[in-house]
KENUKE-918225 format. One record per residue (C-alpha): residue number from 1; residue in three letters; x, z, y. Coordinates in steps of 0.5 Angstrom, whole numbers, padded with zeros to 4 digits. Each point is the difference from the previous one (the first is absolute). Layout:
BEGIN
 pos code    xx    zz    yy
 NUM  Ala     X     Z     Y
...
END
This chain:
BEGIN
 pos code    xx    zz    yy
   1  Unk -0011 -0134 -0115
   2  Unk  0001  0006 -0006
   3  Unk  0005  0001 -0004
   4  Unk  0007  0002  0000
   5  Unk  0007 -0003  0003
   6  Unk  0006  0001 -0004
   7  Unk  0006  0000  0007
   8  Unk  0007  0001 -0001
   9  Unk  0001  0004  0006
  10  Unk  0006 -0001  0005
  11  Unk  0006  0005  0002
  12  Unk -0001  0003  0008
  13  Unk -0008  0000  0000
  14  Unk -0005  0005 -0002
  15  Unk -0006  0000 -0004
  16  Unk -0005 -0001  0005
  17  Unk  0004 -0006  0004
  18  Unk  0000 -0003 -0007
  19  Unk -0007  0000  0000
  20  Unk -0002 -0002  0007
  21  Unk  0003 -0007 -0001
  22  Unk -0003 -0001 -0007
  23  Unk -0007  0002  0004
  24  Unk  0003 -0005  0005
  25  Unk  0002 -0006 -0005
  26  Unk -0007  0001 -0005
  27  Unk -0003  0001  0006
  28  Unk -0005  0005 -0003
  29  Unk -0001  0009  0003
  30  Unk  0000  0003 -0005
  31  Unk  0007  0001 -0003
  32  Unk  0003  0007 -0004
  33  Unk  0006  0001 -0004
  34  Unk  0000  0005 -0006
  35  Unk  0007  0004  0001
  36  Unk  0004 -0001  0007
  37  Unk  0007 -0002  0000
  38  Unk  0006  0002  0004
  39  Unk  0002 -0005  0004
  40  Unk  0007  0001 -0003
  41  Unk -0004 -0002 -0006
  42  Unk -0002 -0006 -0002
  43  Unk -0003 -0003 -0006
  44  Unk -0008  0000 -0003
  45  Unk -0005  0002  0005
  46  Unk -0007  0000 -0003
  47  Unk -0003 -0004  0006
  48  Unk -0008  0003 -0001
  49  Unk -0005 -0006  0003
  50  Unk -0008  0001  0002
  51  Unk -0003  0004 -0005
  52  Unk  0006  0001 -0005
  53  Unk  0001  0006  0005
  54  Unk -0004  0004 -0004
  55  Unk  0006 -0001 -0006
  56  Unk  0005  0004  0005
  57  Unk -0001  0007 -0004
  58  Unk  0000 -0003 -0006
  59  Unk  0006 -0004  0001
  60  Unk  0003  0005  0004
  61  Unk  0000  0005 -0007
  62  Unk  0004 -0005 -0003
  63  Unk  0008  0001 -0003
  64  Unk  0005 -0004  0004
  65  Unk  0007 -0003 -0001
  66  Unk  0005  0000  0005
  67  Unk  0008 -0003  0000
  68  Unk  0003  0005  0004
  69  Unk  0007  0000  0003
  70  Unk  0004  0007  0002
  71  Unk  0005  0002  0004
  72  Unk  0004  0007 -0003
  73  Unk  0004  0004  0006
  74  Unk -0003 -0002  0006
  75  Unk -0008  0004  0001
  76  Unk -0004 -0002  0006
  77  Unk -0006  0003  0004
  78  Unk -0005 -0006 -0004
  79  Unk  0003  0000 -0006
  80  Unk  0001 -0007  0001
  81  Unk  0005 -0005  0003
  82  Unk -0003  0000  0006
  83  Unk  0000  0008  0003
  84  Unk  0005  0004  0003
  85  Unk  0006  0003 -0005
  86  Unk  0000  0007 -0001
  87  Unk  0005  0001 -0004
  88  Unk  0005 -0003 -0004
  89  Unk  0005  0001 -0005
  90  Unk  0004 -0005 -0004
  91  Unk -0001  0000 -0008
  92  Unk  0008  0002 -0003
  93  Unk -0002  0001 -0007
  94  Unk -0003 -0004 -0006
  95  Unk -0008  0001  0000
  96  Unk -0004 -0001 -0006
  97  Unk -0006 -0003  0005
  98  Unk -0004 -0003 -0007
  99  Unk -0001  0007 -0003
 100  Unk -0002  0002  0007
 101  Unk -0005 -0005 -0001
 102  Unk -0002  0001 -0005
 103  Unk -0001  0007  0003
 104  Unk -0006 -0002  0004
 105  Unk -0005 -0003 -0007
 106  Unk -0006  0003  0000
 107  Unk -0004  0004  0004
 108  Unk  0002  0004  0006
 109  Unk -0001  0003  0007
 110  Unk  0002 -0004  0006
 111  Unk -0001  0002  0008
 112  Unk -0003 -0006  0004
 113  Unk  0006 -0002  0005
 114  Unk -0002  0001  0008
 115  Unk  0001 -0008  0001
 116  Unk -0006 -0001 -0004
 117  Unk -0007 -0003  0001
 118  Unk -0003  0007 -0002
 119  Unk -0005  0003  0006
 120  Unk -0001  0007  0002
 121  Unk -0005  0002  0004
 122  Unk -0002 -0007  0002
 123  Unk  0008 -0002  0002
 124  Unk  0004 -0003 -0005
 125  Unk  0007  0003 -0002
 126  Unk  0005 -0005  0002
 127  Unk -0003  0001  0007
 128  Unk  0001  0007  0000
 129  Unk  0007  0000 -0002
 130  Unk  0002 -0007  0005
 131  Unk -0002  0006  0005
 132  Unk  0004  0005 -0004
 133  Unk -0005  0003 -0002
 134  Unk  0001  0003 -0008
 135  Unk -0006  0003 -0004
 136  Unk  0000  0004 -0008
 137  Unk -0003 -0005 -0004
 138  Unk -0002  0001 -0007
 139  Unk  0003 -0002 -0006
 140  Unk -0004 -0006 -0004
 141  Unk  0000 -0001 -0007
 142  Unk  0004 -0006 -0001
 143  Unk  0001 -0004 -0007
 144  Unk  0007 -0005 -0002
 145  Unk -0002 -0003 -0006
 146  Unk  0006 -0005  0000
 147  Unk  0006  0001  0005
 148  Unk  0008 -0004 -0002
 149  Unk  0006 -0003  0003
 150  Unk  0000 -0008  0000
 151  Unk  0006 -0001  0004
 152  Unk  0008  0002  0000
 153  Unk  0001  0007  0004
 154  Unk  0004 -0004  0007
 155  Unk  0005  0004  0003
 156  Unk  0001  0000  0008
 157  Unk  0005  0004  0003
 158  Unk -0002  0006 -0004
 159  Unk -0007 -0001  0000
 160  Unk -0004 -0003 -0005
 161  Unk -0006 -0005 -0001
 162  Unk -0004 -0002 -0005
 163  Unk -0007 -0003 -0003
 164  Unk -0006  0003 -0004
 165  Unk -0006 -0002 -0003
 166  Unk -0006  0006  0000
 167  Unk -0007  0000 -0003
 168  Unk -0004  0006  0003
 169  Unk -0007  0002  0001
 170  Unk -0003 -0001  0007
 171  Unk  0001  0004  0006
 172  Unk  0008  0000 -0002
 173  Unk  0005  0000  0005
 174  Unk  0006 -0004  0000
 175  Unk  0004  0002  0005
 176  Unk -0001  0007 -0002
 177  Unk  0002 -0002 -0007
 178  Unk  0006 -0002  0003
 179  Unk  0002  0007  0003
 180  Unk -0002  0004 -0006
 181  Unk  0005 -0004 -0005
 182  Unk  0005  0001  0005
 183  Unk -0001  0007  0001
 184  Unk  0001 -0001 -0009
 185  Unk  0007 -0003  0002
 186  Unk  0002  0005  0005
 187  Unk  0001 -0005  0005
 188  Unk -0006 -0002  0006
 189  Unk -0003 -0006 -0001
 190  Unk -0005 -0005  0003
 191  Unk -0003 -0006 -0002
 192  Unk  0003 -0006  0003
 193  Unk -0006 -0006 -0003
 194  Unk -0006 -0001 -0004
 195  Unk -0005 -0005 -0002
 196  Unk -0006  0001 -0004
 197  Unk  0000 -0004 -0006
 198  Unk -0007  0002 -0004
 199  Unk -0006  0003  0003
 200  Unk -0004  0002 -0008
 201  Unk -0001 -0006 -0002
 202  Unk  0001 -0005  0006
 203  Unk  0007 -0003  0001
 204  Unk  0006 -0002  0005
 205  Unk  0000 -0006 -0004
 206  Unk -0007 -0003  0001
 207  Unk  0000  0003  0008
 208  Unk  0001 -0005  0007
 209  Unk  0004  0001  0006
 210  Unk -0003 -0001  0007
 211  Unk  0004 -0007  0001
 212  Unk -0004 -0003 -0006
 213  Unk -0007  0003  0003
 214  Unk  0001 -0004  0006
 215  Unk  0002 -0006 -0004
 216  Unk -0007  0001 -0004
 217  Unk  0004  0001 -0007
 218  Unk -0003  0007 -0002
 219  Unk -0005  0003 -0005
 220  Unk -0006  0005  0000
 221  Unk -0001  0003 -0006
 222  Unk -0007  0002 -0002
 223  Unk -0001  0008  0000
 224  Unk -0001  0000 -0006
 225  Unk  0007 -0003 -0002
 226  Unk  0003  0006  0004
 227  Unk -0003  0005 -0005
 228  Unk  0003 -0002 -0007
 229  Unk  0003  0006 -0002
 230  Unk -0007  0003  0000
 231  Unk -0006 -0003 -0005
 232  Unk -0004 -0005  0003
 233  Unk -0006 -0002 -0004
 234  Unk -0003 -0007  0001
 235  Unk -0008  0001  0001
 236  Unk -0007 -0004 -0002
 237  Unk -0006  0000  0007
 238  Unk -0003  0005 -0003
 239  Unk  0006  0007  0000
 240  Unk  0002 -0005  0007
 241  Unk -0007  0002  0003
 242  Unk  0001  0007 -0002
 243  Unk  0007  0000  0003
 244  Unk -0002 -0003  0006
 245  Unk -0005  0005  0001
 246  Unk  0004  0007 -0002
 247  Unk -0004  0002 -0005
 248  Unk  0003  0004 -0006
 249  Unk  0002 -0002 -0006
 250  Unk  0000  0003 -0007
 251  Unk  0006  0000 -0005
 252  Unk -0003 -0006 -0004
 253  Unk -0001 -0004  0006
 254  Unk  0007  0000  0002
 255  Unk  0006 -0003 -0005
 256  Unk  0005  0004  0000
 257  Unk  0002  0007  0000
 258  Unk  0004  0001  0007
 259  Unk  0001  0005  0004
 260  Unk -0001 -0006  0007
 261  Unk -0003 -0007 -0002
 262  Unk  0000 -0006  0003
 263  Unk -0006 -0005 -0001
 264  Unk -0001 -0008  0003
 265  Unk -0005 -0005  0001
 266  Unk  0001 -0007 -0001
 267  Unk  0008  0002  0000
 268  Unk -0002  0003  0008
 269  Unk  0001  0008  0000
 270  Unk -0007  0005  0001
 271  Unk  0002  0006 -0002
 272  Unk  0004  0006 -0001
 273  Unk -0003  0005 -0004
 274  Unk  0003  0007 -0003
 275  Unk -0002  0004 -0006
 276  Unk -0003  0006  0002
 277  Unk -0004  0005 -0005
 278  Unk -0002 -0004 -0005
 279  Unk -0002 -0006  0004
 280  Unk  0004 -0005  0004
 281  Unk -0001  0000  0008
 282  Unk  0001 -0005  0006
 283  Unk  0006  0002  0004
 284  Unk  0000 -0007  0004
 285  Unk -0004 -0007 -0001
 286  Unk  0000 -0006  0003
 287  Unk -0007 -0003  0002
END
């Protein structure tokens, strides 16, 4: 079995859980995703099944969209609803949280939290900091595209939460947004849930929870179907061959002017290829 399972991941389990009980239902081994989620969060997780593995950095480079809830005048050692107070400080004035927002649009420098999957030295963060253990970690470039409030600002006994929705580019961390806007407020703040809605061009809308897997009530999408955002250029048994076979292609073989191209075979992908000097050449295929 290849292709790609669209599931709408649960609150309270982590990425890997997730993946282990689809091995488990589809009865299949090899089973990657394309981008973890907290197990906080809910929502989209690309399930990536047999040879689709092979899409995960492809994917994985791909903007995501997020409906994110913050919490302002409380900050927590996570960053989300799940760790420890640091701090807290009610909110006392009014605060123009939309301007803030807006503050974040384009393109900017954010700090990886130490509740992450990030490894150093072969140990992965949030092992380190369980064992409170705290390292420099180096600032990443980071891009939001679209960011805007889609709820009422709620008042609780002097701190306030509110939903957002977010377009940002890949390696964007959530949590870590929530704090900085916060920051741009004065006041501390985390985030208090999340759910991914879009992963480029796959959707919430189109994805299964676990419960509807155990009741065989699910799709796979074929690779390809995954790669809509990029051109995908259907060809004859002839450029099939070559492709199969990785052999460069000059321009005029190739019918598009794109950086990274996708090419299928009988509605089935083959390969991968990437414009390089003049030429085009494989960086996946598919046999």
């Amino acid at each position: 079995m290849n292709g790609v399972l669209l599931l709408n991941k649960a609150q309270g389990i982590t990425s890997q859980s997730a993946i282990t009980k689809v091995k488990r239902i589809l009865k299949v081994k090899k089973v990657g995703h394309a981008g973890t989620l907290d197990p906080l969060a809910t929502g989209l997780l690309v399930v990536l099944i047999g040879s689709a593995t092979k899409l995960s950095n492809y994917l994985m480079a791909e903007t995501k969209e997020y409906i994110a809830e913050i919490f302002i005048g409380r900050s927590t050692d996570t960053l989300d609803s799940e760790g420890e107070i640091l701090e807290e400080k009610k909110v006392t004035e009014d605060l123009d949280v939309d301007s803030a927002l807006q503050s974040f649009l384009g393109k900017s420098k954010q700090i990886p939290p130490m509740y992450s999957a990030i490894k150093k030295d072969g140990k992965k963060l949030y092992e380190l900091a369980r064992s409170g253990v705290s390292i420099e970690r180096e600032e990443r470039e980071i891009e939001i595209f679209e960011i805007k409030r889609i709820t009422n600002i709620e008042n609780i006994d002097g701190f306030l939460k509110f939903k957002f929705r977010v377009v940002s580019s890949k390696g964007t961390y959530i949590r870590t947004l929530c704090e900085d806007i916060g920051k741009v407020l004065g006041y501390p703040a985390h985030m208090s849930g999340l759910v991914r809605t879009k992963s480029g061009s796959l959707s919430i809308e189109d994805s299964f929870t676990i419960d509807e897997l155990e009741k065989g009530n699910f799709k796979i999408l074929k690779m390809h179907e995954a790669l809509q955002n990029y051109p995908i250029i259907e060809v004859d048994l002839n450029l099939a061959n070559k492709l199969k076979n990785g052999i460069i292609l000059d321009l005029d073989e190739v019918n598009s002017n794109e950086d990274l191209v996708v090419f299928t075979f009988k509605d089935n992908l083959i390969g991968i290829y990437k414009k390089y000097k003049g030429k085009y050449k494989a960086e996946r295929v598919w046999n």
